[in-house]
N, C-alpha and C positions, 0 to 999 in steps of 0.2 A: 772545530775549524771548518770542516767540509760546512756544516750547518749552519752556521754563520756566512760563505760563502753563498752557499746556495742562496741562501734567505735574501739578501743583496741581490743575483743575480733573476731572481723571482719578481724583485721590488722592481729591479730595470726592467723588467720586460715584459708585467703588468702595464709601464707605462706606454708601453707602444702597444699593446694587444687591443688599446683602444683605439688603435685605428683601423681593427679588422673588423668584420662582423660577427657579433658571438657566435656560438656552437650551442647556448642555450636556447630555448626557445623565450621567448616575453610576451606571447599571450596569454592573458588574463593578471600579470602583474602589474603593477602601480607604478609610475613613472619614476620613481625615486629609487625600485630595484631593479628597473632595468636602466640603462645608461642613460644619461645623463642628456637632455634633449639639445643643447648645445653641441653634444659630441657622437650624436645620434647620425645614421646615414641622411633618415628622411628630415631629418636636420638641414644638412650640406644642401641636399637636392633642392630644396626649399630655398635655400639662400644662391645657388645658383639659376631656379627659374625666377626668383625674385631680381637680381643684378639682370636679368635681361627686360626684365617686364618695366622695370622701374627707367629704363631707356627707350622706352617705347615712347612715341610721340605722339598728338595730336595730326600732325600735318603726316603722318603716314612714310617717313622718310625711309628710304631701303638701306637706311646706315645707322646701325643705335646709336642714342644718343645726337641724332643729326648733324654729324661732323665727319671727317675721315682723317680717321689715325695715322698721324707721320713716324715712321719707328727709325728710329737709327739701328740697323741690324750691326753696326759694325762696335758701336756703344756697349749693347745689346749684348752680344759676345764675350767682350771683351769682360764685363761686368757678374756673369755667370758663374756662379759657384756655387759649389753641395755646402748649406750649413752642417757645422761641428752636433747643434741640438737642432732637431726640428722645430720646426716655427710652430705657435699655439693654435689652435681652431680656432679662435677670434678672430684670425689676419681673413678667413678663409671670402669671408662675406667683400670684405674689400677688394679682397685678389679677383673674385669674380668679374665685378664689376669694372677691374682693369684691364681684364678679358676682353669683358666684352664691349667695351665701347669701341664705338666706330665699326664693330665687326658689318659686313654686309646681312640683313634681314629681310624676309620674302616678304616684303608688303603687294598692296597694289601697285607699287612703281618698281617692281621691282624686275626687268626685262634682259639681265647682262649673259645667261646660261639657261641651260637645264637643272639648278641646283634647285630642289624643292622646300618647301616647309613640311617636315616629317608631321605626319596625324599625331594625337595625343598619345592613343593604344599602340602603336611601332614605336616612339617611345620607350614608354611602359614596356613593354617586352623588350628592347634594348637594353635597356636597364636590369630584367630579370636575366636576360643572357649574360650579361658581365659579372651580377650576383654568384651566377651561379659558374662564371669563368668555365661555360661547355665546351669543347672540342669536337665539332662532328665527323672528325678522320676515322674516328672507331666509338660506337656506343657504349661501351664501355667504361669510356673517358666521357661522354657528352650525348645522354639520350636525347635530353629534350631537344638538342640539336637535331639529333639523328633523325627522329620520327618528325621534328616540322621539316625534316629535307626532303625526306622521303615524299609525304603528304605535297608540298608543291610543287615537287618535280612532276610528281603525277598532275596539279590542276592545270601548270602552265603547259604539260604538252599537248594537254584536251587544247589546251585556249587556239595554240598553234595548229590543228589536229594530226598531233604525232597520236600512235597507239601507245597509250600510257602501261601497259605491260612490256614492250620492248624496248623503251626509251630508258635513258638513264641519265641522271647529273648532279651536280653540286655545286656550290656556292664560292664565287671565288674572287679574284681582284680586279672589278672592274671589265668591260669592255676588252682591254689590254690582255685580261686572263682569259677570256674567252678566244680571243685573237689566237693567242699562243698554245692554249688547248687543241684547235683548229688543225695547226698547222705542225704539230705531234704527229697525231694522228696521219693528217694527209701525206705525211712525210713517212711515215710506217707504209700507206696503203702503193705509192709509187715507188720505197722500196726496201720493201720487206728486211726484217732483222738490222735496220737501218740503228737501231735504238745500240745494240748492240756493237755494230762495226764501224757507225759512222755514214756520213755521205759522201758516195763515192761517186759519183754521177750528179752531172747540171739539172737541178732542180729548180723551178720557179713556181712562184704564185702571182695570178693575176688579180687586179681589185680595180674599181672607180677610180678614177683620178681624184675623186671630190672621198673617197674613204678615210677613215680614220688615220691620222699618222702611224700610230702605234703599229700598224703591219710592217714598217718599216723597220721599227723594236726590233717586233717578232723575228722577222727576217733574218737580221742582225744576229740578234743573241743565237739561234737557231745556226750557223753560221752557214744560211745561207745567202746573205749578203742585200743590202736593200736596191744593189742594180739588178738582183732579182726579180723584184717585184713589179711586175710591167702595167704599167697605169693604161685601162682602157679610159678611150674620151668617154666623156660624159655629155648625154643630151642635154633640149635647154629646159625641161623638168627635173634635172642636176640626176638622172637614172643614168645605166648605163651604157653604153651604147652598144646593143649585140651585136652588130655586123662586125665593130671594131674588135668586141669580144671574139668572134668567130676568125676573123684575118690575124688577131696573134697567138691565138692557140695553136692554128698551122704554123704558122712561120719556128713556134716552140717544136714540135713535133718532130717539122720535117730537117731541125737539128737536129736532132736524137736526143731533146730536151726531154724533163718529166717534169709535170703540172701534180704540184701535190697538195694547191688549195685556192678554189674559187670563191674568193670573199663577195657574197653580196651585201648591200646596205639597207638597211629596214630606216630610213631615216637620216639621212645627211648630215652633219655637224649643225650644218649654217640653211642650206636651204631645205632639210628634209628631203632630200630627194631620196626614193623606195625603187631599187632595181627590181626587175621583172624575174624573178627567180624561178620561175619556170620555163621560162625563155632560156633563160640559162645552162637550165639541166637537161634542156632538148639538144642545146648546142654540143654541150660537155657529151652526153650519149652517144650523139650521130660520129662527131671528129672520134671520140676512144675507139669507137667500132672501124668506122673507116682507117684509121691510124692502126688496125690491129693492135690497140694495149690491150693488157690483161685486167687491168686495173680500170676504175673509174675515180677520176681525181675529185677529191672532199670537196662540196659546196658550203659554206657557213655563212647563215644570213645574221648580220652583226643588226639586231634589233635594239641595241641597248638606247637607242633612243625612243624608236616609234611601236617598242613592243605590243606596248600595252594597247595602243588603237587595237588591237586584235579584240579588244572585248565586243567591239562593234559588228565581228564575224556576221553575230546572228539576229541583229538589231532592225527590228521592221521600220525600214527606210517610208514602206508607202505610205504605213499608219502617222509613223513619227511619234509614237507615245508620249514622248518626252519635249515636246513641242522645238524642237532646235532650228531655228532662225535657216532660212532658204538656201541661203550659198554658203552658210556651211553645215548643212547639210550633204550638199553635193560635194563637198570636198571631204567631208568625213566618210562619202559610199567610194568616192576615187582611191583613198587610201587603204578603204575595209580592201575593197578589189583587187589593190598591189598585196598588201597581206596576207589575203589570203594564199599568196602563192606559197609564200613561204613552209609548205607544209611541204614542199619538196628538195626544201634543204638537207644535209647532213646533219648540222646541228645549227643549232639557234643560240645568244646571248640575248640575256633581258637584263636591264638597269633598276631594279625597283628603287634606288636612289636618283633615278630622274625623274620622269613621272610617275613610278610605286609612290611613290610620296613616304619611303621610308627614309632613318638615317643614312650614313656613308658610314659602310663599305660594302653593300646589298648586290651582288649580281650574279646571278644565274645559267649558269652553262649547262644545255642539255644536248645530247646526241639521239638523234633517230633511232639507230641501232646500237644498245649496249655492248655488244659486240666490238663497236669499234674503241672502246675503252676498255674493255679487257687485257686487251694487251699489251698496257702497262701498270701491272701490276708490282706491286714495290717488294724487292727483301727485306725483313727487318726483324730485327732478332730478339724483339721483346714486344711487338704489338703482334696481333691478328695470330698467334700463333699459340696461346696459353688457353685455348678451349673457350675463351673469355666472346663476348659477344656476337649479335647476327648481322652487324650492319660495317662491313669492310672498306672504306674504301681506301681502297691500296692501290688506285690507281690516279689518284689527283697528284698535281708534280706537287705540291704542298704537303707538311705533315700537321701544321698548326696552319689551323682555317678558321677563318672566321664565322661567329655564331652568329649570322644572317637570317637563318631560316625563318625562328620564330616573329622577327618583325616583320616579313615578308608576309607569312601565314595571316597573321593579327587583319594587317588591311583586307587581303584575298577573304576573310570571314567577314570581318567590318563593314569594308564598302561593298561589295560584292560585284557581281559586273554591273548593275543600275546605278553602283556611287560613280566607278569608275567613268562609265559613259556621261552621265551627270559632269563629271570637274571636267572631262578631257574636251566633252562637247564647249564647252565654256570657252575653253582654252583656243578654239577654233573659230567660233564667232567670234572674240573678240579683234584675235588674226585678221579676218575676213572684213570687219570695221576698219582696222587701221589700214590694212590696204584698200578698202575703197574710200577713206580721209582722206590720205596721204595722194590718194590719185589726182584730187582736186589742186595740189598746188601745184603751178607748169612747171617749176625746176625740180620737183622731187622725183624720182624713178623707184618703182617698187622692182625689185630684180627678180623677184620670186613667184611676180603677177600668177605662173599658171600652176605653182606647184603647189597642191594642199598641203597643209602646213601650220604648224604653231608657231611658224616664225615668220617677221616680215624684214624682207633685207632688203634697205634702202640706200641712194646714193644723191648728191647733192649736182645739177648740171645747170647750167645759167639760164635755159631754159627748155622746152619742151623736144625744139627742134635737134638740140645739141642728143638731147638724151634719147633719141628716136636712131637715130647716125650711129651712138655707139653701140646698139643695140641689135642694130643689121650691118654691123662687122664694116660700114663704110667711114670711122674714124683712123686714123694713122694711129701707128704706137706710139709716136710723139705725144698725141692727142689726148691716148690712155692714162699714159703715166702722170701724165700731167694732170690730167684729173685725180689721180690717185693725193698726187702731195696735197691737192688741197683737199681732198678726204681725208688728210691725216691732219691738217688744219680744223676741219669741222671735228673729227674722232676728239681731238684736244680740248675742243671746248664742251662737246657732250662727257668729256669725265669733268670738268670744273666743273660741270650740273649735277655729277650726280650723288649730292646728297639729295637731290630733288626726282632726278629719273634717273633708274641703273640701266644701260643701255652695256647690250655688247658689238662688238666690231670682228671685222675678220679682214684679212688682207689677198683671201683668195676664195672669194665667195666661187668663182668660175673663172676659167680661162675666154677671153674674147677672142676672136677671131677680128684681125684688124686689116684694111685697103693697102696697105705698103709690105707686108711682111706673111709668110709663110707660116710663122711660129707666131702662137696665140698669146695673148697677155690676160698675165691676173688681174682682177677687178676688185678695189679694197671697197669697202659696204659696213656700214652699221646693220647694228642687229635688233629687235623688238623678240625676246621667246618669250611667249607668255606661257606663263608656269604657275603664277601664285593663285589660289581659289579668289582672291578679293580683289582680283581684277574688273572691274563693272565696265558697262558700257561708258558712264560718266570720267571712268578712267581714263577711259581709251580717246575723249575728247578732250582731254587737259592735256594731252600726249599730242595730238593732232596739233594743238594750238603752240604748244614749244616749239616742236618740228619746226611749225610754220614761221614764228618769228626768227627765229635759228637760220632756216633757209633765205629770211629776207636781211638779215647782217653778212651771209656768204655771199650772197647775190649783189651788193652793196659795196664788198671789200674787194669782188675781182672785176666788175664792172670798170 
């Protein structure tokens, strides 16, 4: 009876063990005794880069299959259910394909983010990390994890030049993780055993007005609250304004407030704007000293955007090896210049899912001093604690992390810093084309004119004059808004284009200072980031020429 049972439940579960990957090995076997090439991995893989390849187009559209997918989510839901049998590996090829149509694609036209086209090899080692399903919270669950963490924690602090012996970090959720890692810390260093007891004392973080939302998360979940977070102005290279910095550090102070993190920005959402981070940690020095703290409050320069320019550190500007076109040149030494400061942060966040050109979920939080991650370290009653490996970390607020490293590594060997200077240069000429295009039509306004930048943020004004007025704050906020709705008119019909060009928008590229009113108004702006390698200059003129017929149907409808 038992043998017969078993035998049954042997037969069911042969049947699904095909969907795992064996435990035997099949090199030098013959295709007939190892599985079945149908129901093979590099099967699946094959019929997934096929359903995207087979929607690729001639005319270069940034939406496979050149359409955009209407989904009824509400259908969609309603419709979802776990089958009784699982479905056959024949469906898989179709399923793909139902994927992926319409999904957004990095062509040449493809301008709405910082979302990349991951290289081949990050890839390929994405796929080796899920094979191998690593864990790098402890090597003993996940070496390969461990040793590429280890390995680019050490490249990228050289890149920054932290002292790659004292620095320490790991791989985590984006920007947002970094964010929240940040303000642990800075909330441990203003006050002490805080992890512990709580926050019992007015605590705040100051950042950019133009920073990342996500501090306001942070702040939040952290419970210290997002009227916390006191927004300094921002110049009109979208940096930070330190005087402003300096006049509310006091004003925190001389409440008997504690600053327990100076977020700076390596890169702005929308305009790139790179705060002065050394400016910053002169200001934060001189006020802790004169203020008598004991403490100096965490600076974290949130690079997740404009990290990787740091490769340019050491890039001979006079020679120019790499022959990079005039004015962006000079934008790419104005940005080496702001990043370089950033070696006097506390710690740093890198995106290598934005210009790493890796997949998603790649980003990298490193600290100056290991020291300030020490001290939280995790209780746990079955890891780090059975003699079992050398690579702990029991201080990330995570226990399952993601296996980031070795695609991160893959490029950092691949491209090296000559690929990376190579694409990112690219990315800056062609920046520097479209704003000097774009300059030539009288209603277009580049808002971003002085700030170096992969991004060009543009707004639509009836003509030259108009956009000159709003520009040196002598428009009314009447004036402003009103330009906004029909930027959200022009925004409307740049998405009806974009199976043609993927354009992104924002609705507060900066705050204007305006002639009737004391309080500054947002400025809504389309966006140009150039990201994708097959950007050309020929691109960038088929882009010029939509703009411009675009600008003369606006210029037409409010006339």
């Amino acid at each position: 009876m038992f043998s017969s049972i078993n035998r049954m439940k042997t037969e069911y579960l042969q049947k699904y063990l095909d969907l795992f990957p064996g435990q035997e090995p099949t090199t030098g076997k013959t295709s007939s005794e190892s599985a079945g090439i149908e129901n093979s991995l590099l099967s699946m893989v094959g019929k997934a880069i096929d359903s995207v390849d087979s929607l690729k187009d001639e005319r270069h559209s940034p939406h496979l299959g050149g359409e955009i997918k209407k989904v009824d989510y509400y259908k969609l839901r309603n419709a979802a259910v776990i089958p009784l049998l699982g479905l056959p590996f024949g469906q898989l090829g179709e399923l793909f394909s139902q994927w992926a149509l319409g999904h957004p694609f990095q062509t040449e036209f493809y301008f709405t983010n910082a979302i990349p086209l991951s290289t081949k090899p990050a890839l390929a080692a994405n796929l080796l990390g899920a094979y191998l399903n690593s864990n790098p919270i402890f090597d003993a669950y996940g070496p390969a994890a461990a040793s590429a963490e280890i390995e680019v924690v050490a490249m990228i602090s050289r890149l920054v030049g932290y002292n790659e012996k004292k620095s320490i970090g790991y791989f985590t959720y984006g920007g947002t993780g970094g964010n929240d890692a940040a303000l642990r810390i800075g909330i441990e260093k203003a006050i002490p055993s805080s992890k512990e007891n709580g926050l019992l004392q007015n605590v705040y973080v100051l950042s950019n007005e133009l920073a990342h939302f996500s501090i306001d998360s942070v702040a939040a979940d952290a419970g210290i609250g997002k009227i916390k977070n006191i927004l300094v102005r921002s110049n009109q290279d979208s940096s930070m304004d330190i005087n402003d910095l300096e006049k509310k550090m006091r004003l925190i102070f001389e409440r008997k407030g504690e600053i327990a993190v100076i977020y700076a920005t390596g890169g702005t959402t929308d305009a790139f704007g790179i705060d002065e981070v050394s400016e910053i940690r002169r200001v934060r020095d001189r006020l802790s000293e004169e203020y008598g703290k004991r403490y100096l409050p965490h600076i974290h320069a949130d690079l997740a955007m404009g990290g990787f320019f740091s490769v340019f550190r050491d890039y001979d500007f006079e020679n120019n090896p790499l022959g990079i076109e005039e004015k962006a040149l000079a934008s790419l030494h104005k940005i080496k210049e702001r990043l370089s400061q950033t070696k006097d942060a506390d710690s740093v966040i890198f995106d290598f899912h934005k210009l790493g050109y890796t997949p998603y979920l790649n980003s990298l939080f490193i600290t100056k001093e290991a020291t300030d991650l020490r001290n939280f370290t995790k209780d746990s009653p079955y890891m780090f604690t059975n003699g079992e490996g050398e690579y702990h970390t029991d201080y990330t607020k995570e226990c399952s992390r993601i296996f980031a490293a070795l695609p991160a590594k893959v490029n950092l060997l691949l491209l090296g810093i000559e690929g990376y200077q190579v694409i990112l240069g690219n990315l800056i000429e062609r920046a520097e084309q479209l704003k000097e295009g774009l300059a030539t039509i009288r209603g277009v306004g580049v808002l971003n004119q002085i700030t170096p930048s992969p991004t060009v943020l543009f707004r639509f004004y009836r003509n030259s004059k108009e956009r000159e007025e709003e520009f040196s704050g002598k428009s009314t906020e009447e004036e402003v808004k009103l330009r906004n709705t029909h930027m959200e008119e022009v925004m409307k019909r740049f998405r009806d284009n974009k199976k043609r060009f993927f354009f992104g928008e924002t609705k507060r590229y900066r705050n204007f200072s305006v002639a009737d009113q004391k309080n500054r108004v947002p400025v809504y702006a389309l966006k140009a980031f150039m990201v994708s390698p097959y950007t050309t200059p020929e691109t960038i003129l088929k882009v010029i020429e939509f703009i411009k017929d675009e600008w003369v149907i606006f210029s037409k409808k409010i006339s």
